[in-house]
C-alpha positions, 0 to 999 in steps of 0.5 A: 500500500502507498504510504503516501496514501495512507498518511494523510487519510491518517492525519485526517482521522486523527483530526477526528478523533481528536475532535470527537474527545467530548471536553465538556463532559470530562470537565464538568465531572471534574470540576462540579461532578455533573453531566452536562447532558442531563442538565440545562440544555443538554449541550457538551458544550462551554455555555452549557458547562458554564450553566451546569459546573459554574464559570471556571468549567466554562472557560477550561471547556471553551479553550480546550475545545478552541484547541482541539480545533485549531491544534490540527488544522494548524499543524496541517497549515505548518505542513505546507499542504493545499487549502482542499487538504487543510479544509478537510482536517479542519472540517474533520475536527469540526465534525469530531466535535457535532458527531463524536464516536465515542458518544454514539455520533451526538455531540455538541453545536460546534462553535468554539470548535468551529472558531479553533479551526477558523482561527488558524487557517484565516485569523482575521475573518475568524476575529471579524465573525467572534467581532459580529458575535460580541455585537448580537450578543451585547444587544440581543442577549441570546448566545445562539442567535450570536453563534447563528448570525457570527457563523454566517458572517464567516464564509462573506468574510473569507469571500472578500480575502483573496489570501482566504478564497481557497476557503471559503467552501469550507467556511459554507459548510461550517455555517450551514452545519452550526445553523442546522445545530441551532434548529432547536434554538431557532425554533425557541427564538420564533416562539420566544422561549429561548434562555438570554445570557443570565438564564431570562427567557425572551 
């Protein structure tokens, strides 16, 4: 079998597998002994951490999973290789993290993860998106809507960098994957039951 082959099918499973290590659980059972799933929203993912273990759980799951994003894609990126390949390690990682093996394929919303990869590969659309994030937040209190609106910014972004066009495929799929995972959210924005950020519904 051609070694050269098998290497970057190894990297790209790698990135996965990396990326499906669900943080949030592990963390919160340390930090407060609890399991995200069977509390507050049922997400594995910092906010819900935050809500279920407290602030500091939140913070240790958000950069851990911003790492388990980004570590691969910019080891990828250091390698020297094309955007198709590096996109596709990103997108592994990503995809770890909504359809993790090791939880039976149901996983988190994929933002922070999302941002890892993002913020290694195009650092300024990455910061232009989280920008749009702070914005919607800091007027509309809802962390979805700001995962939402954030997401679909970053394939414009991406669009209007020529150093970043190559990823701009990429940047599609990680929007429309985070919008499909906030069904649930966008349906409780429409009815006006979903929680603000300090735990009031709209």
């Amino acid at each position: 079998m051609d070694t050269q082959a098998i290497y970057p099918v190894a990297f790209v499973a790698a990135a996965y597998l990396l990326g499906s290590v669900p943080f949030g659980i592990v963390v919160a059972r340390l930090f407060g002994g609890v399991d995200p799933r069977k509390s507050g929203s049922g997400n594995i993912g910092a906010t819900n951490v935050g809500r279920s273990a407290g602030r500091a759980a939140g913070l240790v799951t958000l950069a851990l999973d911003l790492l388990k994003g980004g570590a691969p894609v910019l080891l990828a990126s250091l390698l020297r290789t094309g955007p198709a390949f590096v996109s596709l390690v990103g997108l592994a990682a990503f995809a770890g993290h909504l359809f993790p093996v090791y939880l039976g394929f149901r996983g988190g919303k994929g933002v922070a993860t999302a941002f890892g990869v993002m913020l290694a590969i195009a650092p300024v659309a990455a910061l232009l998106s989280a920008a749009v994030f702070a914005v919607v937040l800091a007027l509309k209190r809802y962390v979805s809507l700001g995962s939402i609106v954030a997401a679909s910014t970053l394939p414009v972004f991406l669009s209007f960098m020529p150093r970043y066009k190559g990823f701009v495929p990429l940047g599609a799929v990680v929007a429309v994957l985070i919008i499909v995972k906030h069904k649930e959210n966008i349906r409780r924005l429409v009815e006006g039951t979903e929680n603000r950020l300090g735990g009031k519904k709209g």
